[in-house]
C-alpha positions as CSV (number, residue, x, y, z in Angstrom):
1,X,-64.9,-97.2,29.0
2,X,-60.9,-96.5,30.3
3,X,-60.2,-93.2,31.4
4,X,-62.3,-90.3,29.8
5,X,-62.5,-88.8,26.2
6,X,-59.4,-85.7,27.6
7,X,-57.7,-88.5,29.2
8,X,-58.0,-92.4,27.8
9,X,-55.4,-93.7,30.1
10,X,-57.1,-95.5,33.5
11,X,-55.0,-98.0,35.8
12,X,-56.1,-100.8,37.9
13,X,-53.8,-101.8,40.9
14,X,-55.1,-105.5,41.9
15,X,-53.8,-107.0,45.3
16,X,-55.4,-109.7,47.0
17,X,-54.1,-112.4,49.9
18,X,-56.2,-115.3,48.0
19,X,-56.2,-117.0,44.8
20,X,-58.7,-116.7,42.3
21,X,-59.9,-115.6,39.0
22,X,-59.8,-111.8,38.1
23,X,-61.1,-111.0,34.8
24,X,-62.9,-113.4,32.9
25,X,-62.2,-113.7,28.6
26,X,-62.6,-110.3,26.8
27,X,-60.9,-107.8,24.7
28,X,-61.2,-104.0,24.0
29,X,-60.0,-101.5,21.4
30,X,-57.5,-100.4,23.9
31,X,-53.9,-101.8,24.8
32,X,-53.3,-102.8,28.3
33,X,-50.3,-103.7,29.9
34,X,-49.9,-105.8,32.8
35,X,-47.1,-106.1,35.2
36,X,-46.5,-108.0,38.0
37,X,-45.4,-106.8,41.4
38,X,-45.8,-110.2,44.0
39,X,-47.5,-113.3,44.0
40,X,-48.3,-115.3,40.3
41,X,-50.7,-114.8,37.5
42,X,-51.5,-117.3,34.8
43,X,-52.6,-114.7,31.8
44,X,-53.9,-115.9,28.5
45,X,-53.4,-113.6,25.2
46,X,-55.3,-115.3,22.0
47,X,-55.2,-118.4,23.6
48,X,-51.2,-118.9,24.7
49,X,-51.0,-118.6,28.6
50,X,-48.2,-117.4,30.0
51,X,-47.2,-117.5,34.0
52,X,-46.3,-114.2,35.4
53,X,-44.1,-113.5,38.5
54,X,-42.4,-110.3,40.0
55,X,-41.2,-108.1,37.3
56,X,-43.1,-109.8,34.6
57,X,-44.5,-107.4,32.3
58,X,-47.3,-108.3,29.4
59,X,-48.8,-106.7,26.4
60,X,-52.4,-106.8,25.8
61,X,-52.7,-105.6,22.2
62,X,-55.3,-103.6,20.9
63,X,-58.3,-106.4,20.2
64,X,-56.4,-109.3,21.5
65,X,-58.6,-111.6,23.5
66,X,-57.6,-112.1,26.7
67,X,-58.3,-113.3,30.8
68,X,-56.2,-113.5,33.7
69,X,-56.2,-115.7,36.5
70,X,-54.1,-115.0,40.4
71,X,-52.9,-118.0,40.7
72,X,-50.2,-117.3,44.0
73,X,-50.5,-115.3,47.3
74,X,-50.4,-112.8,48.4
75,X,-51.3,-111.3,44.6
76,X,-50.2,-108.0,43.5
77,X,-50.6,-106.8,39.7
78,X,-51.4,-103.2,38.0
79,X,-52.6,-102.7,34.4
80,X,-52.8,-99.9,32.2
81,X,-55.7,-99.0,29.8
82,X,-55.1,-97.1,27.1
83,X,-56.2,-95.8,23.3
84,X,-53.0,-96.2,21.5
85,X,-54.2,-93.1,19.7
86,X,-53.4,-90.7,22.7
87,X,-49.4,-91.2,21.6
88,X,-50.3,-89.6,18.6
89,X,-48.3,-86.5,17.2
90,X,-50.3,-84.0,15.7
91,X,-47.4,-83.8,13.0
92,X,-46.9,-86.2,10.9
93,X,-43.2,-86.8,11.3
94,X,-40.7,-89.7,11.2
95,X,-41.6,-90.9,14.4
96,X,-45.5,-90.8,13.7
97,X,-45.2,-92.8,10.5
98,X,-42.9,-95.5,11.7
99,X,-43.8,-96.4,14.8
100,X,-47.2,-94.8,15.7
101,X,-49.1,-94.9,12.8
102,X,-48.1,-99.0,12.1
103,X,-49.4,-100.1,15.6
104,X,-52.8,-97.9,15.2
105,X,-53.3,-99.5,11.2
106,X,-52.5,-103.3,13.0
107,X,-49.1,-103.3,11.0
108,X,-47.2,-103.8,14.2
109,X,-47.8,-105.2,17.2
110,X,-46.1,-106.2,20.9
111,X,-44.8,-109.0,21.9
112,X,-47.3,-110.2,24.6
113,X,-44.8,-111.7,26.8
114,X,-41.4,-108.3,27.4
115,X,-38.1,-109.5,28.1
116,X,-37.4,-108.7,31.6
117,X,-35.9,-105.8,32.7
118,X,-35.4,-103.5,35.9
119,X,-35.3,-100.5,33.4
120,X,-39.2,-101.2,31.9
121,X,-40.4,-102.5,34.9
122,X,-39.2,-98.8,36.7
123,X,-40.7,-97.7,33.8
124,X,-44.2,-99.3,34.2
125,X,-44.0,-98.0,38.3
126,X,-43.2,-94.7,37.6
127,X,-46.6,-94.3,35.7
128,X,-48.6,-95.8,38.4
129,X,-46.9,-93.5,40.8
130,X,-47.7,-90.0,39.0
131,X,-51.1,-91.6,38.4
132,X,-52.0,-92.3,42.1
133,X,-50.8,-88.7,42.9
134,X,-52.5,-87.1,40.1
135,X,-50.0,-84.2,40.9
136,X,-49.1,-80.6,38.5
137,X,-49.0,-82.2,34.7
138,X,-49.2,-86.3,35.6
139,X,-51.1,-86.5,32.5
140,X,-48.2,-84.9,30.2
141,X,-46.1,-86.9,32.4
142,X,-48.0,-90.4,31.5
143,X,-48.3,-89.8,27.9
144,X,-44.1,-89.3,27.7
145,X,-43.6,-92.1,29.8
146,X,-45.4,-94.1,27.7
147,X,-43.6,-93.3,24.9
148,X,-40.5,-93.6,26.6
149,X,-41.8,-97.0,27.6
150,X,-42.9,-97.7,23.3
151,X,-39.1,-96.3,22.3
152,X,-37.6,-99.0,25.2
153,X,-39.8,-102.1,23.7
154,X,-38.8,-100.9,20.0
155,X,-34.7,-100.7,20.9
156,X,-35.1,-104.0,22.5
157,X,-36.9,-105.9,19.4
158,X,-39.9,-106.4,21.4
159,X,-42.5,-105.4,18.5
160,X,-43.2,-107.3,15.1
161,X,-44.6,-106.5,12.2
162,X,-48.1,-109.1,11.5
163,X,-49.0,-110.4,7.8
164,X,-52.2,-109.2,7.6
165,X,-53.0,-106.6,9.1
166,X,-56.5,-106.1,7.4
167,X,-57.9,-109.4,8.2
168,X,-58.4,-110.1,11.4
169,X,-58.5,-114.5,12.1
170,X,-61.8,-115.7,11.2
171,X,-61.9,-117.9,14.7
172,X,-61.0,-114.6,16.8
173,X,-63.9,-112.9,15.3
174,X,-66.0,-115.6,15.8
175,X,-64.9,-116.1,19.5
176,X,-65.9,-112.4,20.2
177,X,-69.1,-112.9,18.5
178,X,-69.8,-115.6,21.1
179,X,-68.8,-113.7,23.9
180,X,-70.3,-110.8,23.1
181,X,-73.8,-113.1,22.9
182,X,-73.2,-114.6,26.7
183,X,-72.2,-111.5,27.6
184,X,-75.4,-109.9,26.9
185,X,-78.0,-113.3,27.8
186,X,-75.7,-114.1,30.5
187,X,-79.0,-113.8,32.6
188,X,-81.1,-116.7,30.4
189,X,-80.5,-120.2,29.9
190,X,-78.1,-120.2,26.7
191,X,-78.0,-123.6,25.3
192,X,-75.2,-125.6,23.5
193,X,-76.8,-125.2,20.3
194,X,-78.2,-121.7,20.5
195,X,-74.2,-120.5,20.7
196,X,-73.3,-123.0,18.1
């Protein structure tokens, strides 16, 4: 679970002065975005890795298999983790219908790898910041900024709409299925064949 059931937003600043593996292959419901502060990260998204230095940001969307490795010291990274669904308006407006509702129904997604830019990047810091204080309304604050952050990603062409939405690839389904299994025998011997 990320954040609570009043507030589905949780962050995760990661710093470290070695080099090693941070979170293994997995995926949740959620989208997570990942942004780089010092040091190197080699992230995989649906099986494309991408490296990340300073001021990288990447977008984990909502199902997308995923693991990140530090892979360059000292390591700094933070990632938010957060239902999609908590942008929504409670009218259903312009806004909610063309750019809300196509990312919840898997009709538009994020580029995993964002253009660089100072302006997201502030963006992305800004977030952590009220959400280390936890001062007065951070909360309102957080759920703006991220659609401050969506309406930035949008003007900048950094979202796409997918072919089939409905139908999710057979081999990423199949991939969750088998880490779903280890994850949950992780304890026993699990055989070749027995995953196969």
């Amino acid at each position: 679970k990320h954040g609570s059931p009043m507030y589905s937003f949780e962050k995760y600043d990661i710093v470290s002065d070695r080099s090693k593996q941070f979170a293994t292959s997995h995926w949740h419901d959620e989208t997570e975005v990942v942004y780089v502060t010092s040091g190197c990260i080699n992230i995989t998204i649906n099986h494309k890795t991408f490296i990340g230095k300073p001021g990288d940001i990447f977008i984990i969307n909502s199902g997308e298999i995923h693991e990140i490795y530090g892979s360059g010291t000292p390591l700094q990274y933070s990632a938010f983790v957060f239902d999609f669904d908590m942008l929504s308006f409670r009218k259903d407006d312009y806004a909610q219908q063309s750019f809300i509702e196509p990312v919840l129904k898997g009709r538009m997604q994020f580029f995993n790898g964002v253009k660089k830019s100072e302006k997201a990047f502030a963006m992305l810091q800004y977030i952590n910041e009220i959400n280390t204080q936890k001062n007065g309304c951070y909360m309102l604050c957080t759920k703006t900024a991220l659609l401050q952050f969506l309406a930035f990603l949008i003007e900048e062409n950094q979202m796409v709409l997918t072919q089939n939405p409905s139908s999710n690839d057979k081999n990423q389904q199949l991939l969750k299925s088998i880490l779903a299994y280890i994850n949950e025998n992780f304890r026993e011997k699990i055989p070749l064949a027995e995953i196969a």
